[in-house]
PyMOL Python script that loads the backbone (N, CA, C, O; Angstrom):
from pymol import cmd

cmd.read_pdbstr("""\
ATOM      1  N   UNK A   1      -9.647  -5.034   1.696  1.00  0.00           N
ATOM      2  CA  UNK A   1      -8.580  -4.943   0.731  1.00  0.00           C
ATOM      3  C   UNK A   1      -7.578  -6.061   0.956  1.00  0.00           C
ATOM      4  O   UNK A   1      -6.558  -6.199   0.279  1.00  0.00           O
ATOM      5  N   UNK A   2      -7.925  -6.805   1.903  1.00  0.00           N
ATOM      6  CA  UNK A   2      -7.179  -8.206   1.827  1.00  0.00           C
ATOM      7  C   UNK A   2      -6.754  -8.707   0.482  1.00  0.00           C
ATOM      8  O   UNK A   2      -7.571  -8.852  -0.427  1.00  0.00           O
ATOM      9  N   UNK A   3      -5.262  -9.016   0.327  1.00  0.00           N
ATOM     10  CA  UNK A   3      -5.035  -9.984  -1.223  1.00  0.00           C
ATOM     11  C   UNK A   3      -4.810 -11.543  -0.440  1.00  0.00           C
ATOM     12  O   UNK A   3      -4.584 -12.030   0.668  1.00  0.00           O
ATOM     13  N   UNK A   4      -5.002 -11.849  -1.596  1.00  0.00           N
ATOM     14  CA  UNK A   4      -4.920 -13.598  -1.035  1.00  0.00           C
ATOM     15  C   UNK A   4      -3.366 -14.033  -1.129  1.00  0.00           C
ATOM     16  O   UNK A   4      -3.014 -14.291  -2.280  1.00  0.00           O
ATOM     17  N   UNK A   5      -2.540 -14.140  -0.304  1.00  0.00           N
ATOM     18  CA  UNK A   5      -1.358 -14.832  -0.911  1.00  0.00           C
ATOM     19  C   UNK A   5      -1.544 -16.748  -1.027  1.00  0.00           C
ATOM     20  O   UNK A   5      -2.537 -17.447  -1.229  1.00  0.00           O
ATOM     21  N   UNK A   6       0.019 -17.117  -0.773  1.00  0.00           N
ATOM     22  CA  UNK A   6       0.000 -18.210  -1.057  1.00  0.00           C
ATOM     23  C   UNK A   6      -1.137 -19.515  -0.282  1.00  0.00           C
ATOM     24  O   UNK A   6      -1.346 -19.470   0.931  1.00  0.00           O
ATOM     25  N   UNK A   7      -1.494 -20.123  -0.772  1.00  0.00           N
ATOM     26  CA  UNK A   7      -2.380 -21.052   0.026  1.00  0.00           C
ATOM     27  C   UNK A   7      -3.514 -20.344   0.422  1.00  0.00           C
ATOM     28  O   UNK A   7      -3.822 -20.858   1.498  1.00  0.00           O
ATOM     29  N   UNK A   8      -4.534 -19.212   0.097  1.00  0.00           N
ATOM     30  CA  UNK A   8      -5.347 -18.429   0.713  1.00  0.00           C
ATOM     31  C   UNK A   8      -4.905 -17.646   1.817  1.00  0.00           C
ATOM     32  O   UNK A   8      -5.652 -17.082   2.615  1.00  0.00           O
ATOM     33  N   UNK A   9      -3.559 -17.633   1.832  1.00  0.00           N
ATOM     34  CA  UNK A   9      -3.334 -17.159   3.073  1.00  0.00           C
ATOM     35  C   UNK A   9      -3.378 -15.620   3.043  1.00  0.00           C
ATOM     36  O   UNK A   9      -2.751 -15.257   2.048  1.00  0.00           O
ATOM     37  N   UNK A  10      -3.941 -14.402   3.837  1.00  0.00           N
ATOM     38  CA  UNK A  10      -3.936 -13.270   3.356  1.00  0.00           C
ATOM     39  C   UNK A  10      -2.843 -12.373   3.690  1.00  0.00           C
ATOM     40  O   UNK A  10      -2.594 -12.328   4.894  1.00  0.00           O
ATOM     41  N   UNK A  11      -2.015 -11.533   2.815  1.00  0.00           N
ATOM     42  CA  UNK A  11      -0.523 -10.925   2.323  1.00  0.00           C
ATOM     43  C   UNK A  11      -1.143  -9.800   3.884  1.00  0.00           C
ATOM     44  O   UNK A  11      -2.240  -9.427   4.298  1.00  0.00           O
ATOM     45  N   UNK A  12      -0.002  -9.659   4.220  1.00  0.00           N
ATOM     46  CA  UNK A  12       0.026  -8.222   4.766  1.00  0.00           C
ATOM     47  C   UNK A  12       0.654  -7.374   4.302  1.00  0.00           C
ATOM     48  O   UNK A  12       0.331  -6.195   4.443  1.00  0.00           O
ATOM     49  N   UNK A  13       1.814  -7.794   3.565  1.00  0.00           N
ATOM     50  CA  UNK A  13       2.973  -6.704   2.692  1.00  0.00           C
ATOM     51  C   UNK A  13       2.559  -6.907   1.495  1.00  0.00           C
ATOM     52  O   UNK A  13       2.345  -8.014   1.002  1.00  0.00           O
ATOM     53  N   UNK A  14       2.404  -5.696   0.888  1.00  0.00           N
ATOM     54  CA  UNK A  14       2.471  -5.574  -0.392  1.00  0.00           C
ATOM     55  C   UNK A  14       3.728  -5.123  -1.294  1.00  0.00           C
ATOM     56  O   UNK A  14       4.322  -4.173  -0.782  1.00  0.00           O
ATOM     57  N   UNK A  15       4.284  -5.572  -2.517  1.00  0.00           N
ATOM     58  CA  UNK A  15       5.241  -4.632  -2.999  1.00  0.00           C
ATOM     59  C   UNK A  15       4.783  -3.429  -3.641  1.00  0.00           C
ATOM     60  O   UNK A  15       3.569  -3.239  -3.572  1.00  0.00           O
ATOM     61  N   UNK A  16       5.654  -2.348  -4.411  1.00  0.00           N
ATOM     62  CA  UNK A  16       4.747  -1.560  -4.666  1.00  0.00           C
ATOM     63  C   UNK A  16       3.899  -1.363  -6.073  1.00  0.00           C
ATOM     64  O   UNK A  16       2.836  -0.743  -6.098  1.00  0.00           O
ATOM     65  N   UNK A  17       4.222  -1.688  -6.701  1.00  0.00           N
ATOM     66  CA  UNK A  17       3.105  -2.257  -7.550  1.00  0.00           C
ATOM     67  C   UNK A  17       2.413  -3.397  -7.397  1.00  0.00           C
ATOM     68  O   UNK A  17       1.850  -3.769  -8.426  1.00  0.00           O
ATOM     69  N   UNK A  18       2.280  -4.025  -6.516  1.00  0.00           N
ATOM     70  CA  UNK A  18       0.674  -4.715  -6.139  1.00  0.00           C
ATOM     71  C   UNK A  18       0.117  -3.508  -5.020  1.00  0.00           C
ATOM     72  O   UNK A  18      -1.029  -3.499  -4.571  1.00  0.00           O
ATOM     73  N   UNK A  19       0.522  -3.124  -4.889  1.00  0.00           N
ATOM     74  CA  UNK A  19       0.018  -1.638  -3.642  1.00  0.00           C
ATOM     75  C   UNK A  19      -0.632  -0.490  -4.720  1.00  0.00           C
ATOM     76  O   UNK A  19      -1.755   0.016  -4.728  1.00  0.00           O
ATOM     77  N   UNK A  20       0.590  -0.276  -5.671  1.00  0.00           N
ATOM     78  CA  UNK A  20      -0.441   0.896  -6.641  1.00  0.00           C
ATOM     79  C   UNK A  20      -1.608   0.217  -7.349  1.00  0.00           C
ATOM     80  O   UNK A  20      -2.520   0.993  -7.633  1.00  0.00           O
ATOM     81  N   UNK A  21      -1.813  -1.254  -7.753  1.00  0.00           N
ATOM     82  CA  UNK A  21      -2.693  -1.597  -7.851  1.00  0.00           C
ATOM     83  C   UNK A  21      -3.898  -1.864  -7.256  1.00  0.00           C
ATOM     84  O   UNK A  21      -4.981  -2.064  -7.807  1.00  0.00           O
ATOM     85  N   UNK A  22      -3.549  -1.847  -5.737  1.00  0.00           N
ATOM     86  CA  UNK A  22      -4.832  -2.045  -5.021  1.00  0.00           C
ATOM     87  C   UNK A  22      -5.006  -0.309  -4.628  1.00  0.00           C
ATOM     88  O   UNK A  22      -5.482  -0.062  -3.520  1.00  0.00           O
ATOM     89  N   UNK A  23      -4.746   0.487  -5.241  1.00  0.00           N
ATOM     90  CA  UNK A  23      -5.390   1.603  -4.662  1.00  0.00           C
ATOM     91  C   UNK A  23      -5.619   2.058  -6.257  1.00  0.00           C
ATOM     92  O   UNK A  23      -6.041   3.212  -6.179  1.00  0.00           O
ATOM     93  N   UNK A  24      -5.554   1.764  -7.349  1.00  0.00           N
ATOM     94  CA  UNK A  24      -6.034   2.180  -8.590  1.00  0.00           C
ATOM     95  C   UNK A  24      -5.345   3.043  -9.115  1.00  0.00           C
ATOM     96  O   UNK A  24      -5.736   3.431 -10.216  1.00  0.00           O
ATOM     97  N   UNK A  25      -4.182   3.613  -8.588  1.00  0.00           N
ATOM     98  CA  UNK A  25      -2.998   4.319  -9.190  1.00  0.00           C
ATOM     99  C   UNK A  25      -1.772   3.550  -9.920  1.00  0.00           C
ATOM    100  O   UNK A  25      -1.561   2.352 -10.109  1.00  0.00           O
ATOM    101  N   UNK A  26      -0.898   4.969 -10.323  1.00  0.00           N
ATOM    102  CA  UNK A  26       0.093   4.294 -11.376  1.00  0.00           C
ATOM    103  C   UNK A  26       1.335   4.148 -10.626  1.00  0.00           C
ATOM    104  O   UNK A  26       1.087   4.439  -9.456  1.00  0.00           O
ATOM    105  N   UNK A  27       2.556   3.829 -10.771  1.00  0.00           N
ATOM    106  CA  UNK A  27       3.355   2.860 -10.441  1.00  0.00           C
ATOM    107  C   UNK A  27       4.087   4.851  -9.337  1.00  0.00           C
ATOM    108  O   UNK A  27       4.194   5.114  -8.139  1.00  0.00           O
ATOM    109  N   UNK A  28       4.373   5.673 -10.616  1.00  0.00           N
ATOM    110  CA  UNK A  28       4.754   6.666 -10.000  1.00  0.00           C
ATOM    111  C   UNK A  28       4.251   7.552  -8.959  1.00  0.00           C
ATOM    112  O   UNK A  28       4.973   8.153  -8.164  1.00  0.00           O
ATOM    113  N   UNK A  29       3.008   7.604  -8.999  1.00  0.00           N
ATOM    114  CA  UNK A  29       1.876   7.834  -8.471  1.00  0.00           C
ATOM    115  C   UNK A  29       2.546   7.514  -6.746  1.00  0.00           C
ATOM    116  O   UNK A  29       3.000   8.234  -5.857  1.00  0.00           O
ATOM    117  N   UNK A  30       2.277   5.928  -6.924  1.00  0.00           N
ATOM    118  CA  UNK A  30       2.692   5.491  -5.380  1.00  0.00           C
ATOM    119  C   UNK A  30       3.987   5.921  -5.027  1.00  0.00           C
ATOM    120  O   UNK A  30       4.216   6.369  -3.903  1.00  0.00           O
ATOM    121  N   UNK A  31       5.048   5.798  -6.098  1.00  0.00           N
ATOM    122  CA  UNK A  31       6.249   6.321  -5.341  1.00  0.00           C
ATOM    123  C   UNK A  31       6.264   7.312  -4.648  1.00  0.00           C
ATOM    124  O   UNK A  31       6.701   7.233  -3.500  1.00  0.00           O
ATOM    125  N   UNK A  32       5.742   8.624  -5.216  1.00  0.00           N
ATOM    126  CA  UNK A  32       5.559   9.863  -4.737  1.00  0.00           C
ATOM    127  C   UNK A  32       4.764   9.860  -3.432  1.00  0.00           C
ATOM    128  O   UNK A  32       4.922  10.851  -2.719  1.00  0.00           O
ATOM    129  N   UNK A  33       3.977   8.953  -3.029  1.00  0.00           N
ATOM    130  CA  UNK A  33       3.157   9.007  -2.045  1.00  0.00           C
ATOM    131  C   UNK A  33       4.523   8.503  -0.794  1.00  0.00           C
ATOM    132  O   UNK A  33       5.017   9.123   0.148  1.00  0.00           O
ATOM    133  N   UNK A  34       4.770   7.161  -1.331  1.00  0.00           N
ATOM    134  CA  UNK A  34       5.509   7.009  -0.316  1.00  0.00           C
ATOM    135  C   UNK A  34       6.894   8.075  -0.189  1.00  0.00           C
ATOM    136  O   UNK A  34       7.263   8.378   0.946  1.00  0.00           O
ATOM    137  N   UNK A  35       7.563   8.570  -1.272  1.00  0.00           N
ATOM    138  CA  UNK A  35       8.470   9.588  -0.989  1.00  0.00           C
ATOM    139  C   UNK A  35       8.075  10.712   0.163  1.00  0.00           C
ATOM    140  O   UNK A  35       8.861  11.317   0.891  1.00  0.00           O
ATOM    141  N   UNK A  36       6.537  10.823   0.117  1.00  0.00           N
ATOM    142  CA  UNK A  36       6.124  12.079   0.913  1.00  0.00           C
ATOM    143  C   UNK A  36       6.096  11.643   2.283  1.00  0.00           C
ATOM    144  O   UNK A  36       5.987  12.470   3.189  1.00  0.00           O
ATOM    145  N   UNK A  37       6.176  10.525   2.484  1.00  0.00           N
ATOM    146  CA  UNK A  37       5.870  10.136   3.842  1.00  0.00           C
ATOM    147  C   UNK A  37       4.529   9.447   4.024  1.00  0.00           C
ATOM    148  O   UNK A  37       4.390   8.635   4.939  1.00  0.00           O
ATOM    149  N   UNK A  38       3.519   9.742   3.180  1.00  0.00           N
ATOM    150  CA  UNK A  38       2.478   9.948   3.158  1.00  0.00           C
ATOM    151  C   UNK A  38       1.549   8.227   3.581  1.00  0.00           C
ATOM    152  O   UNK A  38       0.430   8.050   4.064  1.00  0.00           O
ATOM    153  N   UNK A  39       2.395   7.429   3.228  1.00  0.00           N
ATOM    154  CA  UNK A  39       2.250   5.852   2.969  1.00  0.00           C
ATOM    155  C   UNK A  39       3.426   5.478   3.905  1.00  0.00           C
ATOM    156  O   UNK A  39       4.379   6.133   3.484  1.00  0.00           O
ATOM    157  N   UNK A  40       3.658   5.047   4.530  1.00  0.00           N
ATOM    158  CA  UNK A  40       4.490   4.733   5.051  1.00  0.00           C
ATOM    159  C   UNK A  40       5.062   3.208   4.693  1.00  0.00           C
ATOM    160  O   UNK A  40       4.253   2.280   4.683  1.00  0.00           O
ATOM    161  N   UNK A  41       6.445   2.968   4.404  1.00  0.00           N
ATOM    162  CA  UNK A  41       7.026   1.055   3.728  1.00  0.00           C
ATOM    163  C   UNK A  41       8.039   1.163   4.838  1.00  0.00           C
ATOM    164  O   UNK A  41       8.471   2.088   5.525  1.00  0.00           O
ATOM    165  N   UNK A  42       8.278  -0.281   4.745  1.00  0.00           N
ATOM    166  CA  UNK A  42       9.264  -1.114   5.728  1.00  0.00           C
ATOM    167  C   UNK A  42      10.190  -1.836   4.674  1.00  0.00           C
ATOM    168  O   UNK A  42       9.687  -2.327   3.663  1.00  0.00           O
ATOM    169  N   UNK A  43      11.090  -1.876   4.834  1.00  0.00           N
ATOM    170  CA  UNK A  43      12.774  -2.644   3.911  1.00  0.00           C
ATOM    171  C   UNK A  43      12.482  -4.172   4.367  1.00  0.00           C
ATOM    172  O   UNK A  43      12.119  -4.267   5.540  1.00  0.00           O
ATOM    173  N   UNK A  44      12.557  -5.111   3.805  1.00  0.00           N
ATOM    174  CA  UNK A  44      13.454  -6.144   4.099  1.00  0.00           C
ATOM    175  C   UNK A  44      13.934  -6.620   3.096  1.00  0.00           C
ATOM    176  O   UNK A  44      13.388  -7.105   2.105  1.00  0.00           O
ATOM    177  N   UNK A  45      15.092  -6.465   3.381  1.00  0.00           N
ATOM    178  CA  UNK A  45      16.305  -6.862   2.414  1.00  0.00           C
ATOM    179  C   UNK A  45      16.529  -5.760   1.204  1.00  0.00           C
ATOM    180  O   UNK A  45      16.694  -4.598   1.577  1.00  0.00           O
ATOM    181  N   UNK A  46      16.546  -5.988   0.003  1.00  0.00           N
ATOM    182  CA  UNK A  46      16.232  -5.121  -0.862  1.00  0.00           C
ATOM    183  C   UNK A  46      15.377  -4.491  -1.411  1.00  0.00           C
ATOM    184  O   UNK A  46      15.488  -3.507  -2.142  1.00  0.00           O
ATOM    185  N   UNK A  47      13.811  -5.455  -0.822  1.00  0.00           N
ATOM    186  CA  UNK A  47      12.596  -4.772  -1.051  1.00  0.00           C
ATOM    187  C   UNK A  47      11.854  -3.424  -0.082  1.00  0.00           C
ATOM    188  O   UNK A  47      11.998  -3.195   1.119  1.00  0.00           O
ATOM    189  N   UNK A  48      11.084  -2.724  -1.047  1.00  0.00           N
ATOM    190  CA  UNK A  48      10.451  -1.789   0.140  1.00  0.00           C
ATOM    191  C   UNK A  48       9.124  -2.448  -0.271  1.00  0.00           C
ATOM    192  O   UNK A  48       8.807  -2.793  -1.409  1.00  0.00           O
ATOM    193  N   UNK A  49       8.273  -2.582   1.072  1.00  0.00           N
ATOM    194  CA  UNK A  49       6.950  -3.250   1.137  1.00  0.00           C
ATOM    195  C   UNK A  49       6.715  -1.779   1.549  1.00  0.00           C
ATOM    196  O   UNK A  49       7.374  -0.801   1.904  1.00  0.00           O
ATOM    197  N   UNK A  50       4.605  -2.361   1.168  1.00  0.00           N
ATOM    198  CA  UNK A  50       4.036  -1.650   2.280  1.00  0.00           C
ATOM    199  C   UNK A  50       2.933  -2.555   2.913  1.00  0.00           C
ATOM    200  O   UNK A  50       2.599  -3.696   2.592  1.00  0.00           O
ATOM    201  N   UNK A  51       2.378  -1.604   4.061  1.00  0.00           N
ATOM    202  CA  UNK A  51       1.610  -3.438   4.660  1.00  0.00           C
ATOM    203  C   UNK A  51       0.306  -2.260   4.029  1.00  0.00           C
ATOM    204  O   UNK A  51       0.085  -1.173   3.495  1.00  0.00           O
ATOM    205  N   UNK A  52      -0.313  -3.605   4.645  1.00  0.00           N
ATOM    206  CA  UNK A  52      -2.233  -3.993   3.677  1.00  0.00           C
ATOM    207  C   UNK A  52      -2.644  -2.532   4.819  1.00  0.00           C
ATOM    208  O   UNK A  52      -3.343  -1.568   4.504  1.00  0.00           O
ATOM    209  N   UNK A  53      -2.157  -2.702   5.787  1.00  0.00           N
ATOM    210  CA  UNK A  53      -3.437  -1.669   7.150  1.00  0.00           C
ATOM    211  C   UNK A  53      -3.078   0.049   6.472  1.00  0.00           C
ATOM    212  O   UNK A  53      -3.788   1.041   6.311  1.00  0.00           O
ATOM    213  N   UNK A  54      -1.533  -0.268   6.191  1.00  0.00           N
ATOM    214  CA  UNK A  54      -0.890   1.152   5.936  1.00  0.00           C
ATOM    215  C   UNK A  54      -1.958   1.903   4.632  1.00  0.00           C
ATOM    216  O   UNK A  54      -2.201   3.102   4.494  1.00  0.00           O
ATOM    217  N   UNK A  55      -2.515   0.608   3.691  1.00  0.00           N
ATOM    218  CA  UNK A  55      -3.396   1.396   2.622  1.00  0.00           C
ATOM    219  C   UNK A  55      -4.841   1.863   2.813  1.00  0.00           C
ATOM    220  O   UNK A  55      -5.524   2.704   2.229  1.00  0.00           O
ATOM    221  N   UNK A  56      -5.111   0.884   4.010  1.00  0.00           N
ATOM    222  CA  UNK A  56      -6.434   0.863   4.189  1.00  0.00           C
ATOM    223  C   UNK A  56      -6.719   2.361   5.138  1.00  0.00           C
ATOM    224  O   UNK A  56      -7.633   3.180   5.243  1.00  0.00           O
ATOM    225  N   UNK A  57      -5.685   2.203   5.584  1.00  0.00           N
ATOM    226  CA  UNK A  57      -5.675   3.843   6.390  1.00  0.00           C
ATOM    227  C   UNK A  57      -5.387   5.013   6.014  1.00  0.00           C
ATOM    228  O   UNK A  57      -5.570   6.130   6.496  1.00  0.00           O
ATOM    229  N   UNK A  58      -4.826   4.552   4.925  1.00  0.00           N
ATOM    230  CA  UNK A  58      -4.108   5.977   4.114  1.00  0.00           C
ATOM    231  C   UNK A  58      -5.954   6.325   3.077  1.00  0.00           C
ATOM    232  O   UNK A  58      -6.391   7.468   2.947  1.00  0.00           O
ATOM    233  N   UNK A  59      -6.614   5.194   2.569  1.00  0.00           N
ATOM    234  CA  UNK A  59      -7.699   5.142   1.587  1.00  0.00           C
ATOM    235  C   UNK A  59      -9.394   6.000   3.091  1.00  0.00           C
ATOM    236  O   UNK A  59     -10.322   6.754   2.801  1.00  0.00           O
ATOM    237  N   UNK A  60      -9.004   5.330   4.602  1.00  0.00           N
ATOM    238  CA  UNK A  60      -9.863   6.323   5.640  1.00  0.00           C
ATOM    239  C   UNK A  60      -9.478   7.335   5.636  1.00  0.00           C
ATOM    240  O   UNK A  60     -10.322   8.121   5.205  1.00  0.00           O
ATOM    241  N   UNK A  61      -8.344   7.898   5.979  1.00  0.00           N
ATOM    242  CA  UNK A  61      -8.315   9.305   5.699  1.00  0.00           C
ATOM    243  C   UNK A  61      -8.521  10.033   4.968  1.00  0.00           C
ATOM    244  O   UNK A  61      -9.089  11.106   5.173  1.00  0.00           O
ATOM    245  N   UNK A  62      -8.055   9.574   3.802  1.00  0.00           N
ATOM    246  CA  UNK A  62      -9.002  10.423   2.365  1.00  0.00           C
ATOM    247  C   UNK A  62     -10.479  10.546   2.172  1.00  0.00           C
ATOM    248  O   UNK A  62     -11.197  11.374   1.612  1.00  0.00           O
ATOM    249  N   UNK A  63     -10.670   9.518   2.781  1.00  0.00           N
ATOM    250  CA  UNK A  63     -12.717   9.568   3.110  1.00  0.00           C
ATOM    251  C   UNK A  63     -12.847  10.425   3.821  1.00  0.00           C
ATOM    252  O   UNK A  63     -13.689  11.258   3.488  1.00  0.00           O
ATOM    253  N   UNK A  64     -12.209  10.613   4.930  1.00  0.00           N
ATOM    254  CA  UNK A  64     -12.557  11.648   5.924  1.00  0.00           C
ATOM    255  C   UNK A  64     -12.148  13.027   5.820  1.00  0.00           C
ATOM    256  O   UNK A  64     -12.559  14.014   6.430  1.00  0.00           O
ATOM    257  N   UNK A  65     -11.391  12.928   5.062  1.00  0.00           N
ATOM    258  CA  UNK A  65     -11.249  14.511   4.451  1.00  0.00           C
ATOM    259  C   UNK A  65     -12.479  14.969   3.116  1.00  0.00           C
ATOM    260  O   UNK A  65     -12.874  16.104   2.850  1.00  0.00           O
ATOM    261  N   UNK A  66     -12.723  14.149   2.701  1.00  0.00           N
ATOM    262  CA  UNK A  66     -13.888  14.925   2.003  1.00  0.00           C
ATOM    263  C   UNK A  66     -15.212  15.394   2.641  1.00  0.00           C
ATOM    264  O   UNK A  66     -16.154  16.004   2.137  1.00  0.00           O
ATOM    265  N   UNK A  67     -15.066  15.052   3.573  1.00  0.00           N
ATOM    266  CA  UNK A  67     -16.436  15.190   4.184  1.00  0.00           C
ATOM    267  C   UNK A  67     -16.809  16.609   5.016  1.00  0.00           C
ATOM    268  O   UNK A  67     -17.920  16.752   5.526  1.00  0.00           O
TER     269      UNK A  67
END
""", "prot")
cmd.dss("prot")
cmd.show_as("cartoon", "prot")
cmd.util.cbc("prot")
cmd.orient("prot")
């Protein structure tokens, strides 16, 4: 789930709509996730990010609960 940022270089923070986009949800969708705790974001400055590992782990656990 790597995105490419500038120069190929690959993003670790996402904002949150490039985040609800890489998990195929809607903008509110993610808020609520992160409101729950559930996703965990980091501030800098006025933005709330979330990083790339935080989705990829949040998207394993949901695998592993269906099973």
């Amino acid at each position: 789930m790597k995105s490419a940022g500038i120069a190929g270089v690959p993003r670790l923070l996402l904002g949150v709509d490039d985040a609800a986009d890489s998990l195929g949800i809607r903008r509110t969708k993610m808020y609520e996730l992160l409101a729950s705790g559930v996703i965990p974001t980091i501030r800098i400055g006025r933005r709330r990010l979330v990083a790339v590992s935080a989705l990829e782990a949040y998207v394993e656990q949901r695998l592993r609960e269906r099973v």
